[in-house]
C-alpha positions in Angstrom: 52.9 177.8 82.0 55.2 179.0 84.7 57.8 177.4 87.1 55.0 178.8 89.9 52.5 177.1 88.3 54.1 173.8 87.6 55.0 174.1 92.0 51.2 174.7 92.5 49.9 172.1 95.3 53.9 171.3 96.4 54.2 172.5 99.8 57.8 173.8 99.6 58.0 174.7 95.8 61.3 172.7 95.4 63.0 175.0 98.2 63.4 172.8 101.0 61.5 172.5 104.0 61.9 176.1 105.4 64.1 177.6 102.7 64.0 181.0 101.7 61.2 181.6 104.8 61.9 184.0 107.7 65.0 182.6 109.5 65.0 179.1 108.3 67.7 177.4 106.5 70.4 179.2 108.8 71.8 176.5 111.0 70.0 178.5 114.1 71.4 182.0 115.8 74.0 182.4 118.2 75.7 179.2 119.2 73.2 176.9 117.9 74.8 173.8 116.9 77.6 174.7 118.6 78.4 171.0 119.3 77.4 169.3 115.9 77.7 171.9 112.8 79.8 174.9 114.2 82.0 173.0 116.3 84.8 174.5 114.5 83.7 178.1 114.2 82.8 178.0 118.2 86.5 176.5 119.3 88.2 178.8 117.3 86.1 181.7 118.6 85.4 180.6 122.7 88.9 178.1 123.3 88.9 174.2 122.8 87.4 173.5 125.9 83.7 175.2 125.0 82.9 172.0 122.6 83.8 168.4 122.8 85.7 166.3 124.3 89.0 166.6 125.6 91.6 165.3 128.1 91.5 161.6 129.3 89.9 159.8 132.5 91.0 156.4 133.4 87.9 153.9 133.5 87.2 153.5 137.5 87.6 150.1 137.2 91.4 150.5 136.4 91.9 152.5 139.1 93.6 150.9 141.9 91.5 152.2 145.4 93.0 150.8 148.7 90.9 150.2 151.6 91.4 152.6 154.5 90.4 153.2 157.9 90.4 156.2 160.4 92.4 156.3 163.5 89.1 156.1 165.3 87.5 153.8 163.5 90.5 151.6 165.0 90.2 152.7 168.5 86.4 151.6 168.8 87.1 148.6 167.6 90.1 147.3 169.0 91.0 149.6 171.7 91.3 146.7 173.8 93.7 144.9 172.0 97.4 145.8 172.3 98.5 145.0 168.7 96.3 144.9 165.9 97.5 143.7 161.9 95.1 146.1 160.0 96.2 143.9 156.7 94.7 140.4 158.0 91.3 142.7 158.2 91.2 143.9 155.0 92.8 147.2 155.4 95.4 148.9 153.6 95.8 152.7 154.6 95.3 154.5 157.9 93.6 157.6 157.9 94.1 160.6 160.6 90.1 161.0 161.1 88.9 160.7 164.8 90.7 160.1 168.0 92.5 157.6 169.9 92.9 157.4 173.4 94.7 154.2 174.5 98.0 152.5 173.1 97.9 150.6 170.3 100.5 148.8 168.4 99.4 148.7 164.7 100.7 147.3 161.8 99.7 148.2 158.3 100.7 148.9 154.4 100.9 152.4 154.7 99.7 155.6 156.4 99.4 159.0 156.4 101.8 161.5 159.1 98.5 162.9 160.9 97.4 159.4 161.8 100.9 158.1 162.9 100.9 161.6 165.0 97.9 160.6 166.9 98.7 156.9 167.6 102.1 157.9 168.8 100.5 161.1 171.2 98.3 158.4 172.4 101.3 155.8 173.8 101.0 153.7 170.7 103.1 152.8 167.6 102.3 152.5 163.5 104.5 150.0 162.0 104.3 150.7 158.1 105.6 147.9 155.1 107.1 151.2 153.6 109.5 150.6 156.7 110.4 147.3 156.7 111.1 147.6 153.0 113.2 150.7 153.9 114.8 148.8 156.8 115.5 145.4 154.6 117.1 147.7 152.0 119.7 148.9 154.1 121.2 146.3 155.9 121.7 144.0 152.7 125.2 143.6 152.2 126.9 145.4 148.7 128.5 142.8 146.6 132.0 143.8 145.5 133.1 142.4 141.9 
């Protein structure tokens, strides 16, 4: 009695599931597997970013977003007003987008040169906390030991 023999009504005769048929048992072709088996094989050959993972991102929820608003935004709203404290609404940024067409005196935390540009073409002024702090800074007195 042979080894075929004793194999006679096994499916795979003790080779596996697709062993020693056709193209089986070869972990795919090409770059199949690339990100489980041949992970390896494929950064060595293609550079580290082809596979996995790499770098960092910070979670969005630790990432600190301020509020802003566009120069236009603030003109619709309080165009009538002649000072308005962007801070005690919520905001923390002005933004350059849209156009202003009357005066407007506006505090807020900080903002960006476009959107100062436009207030100040328009009659108006943009009174950042980045000044004050600048301002405070300066005129404190140096202590002499």
């Amino acid at each position: 009695m042979g080894r075929t023999y004793k194999f006679r009504g096994s499916r795979y005769h003790g080779h596996g599931k697709k062993a020693r048929r056709g193209a089986g048992k070869r972990g795919g072709r090409g770059k199949a597997g690339a990100f489980k088996h041949r992970k390896m094989w494929i950064r060595k050959t293609f550079g580290k970013r082809y596979a996995g993972k790499y770098g960092f991102k910070r979670h969005p929820s630790l990432t600190i977003r301020p509020e802003t608003i566009n120069v236009g935004e603030v003109a619709e709203r309080w165009s009538d007003a002649g000072e308005v404290d962007l801070s005690e609404h919520g905001y923390e940024k002005l933004l350059g987008g849209g156009n202003i067409g009357s005066a407007i005196k506006i505090a807020v935390k900080t903002a960006v040169p476009s959107a100062i540009e436009k207030v100040e073409a328009a009659g108006g002024s943009v009174e950042t906390a980045e000044e004050t702090f600048e301002e405070t800074t300066e005129t404190e007195p140096e202590e002499e030991g």
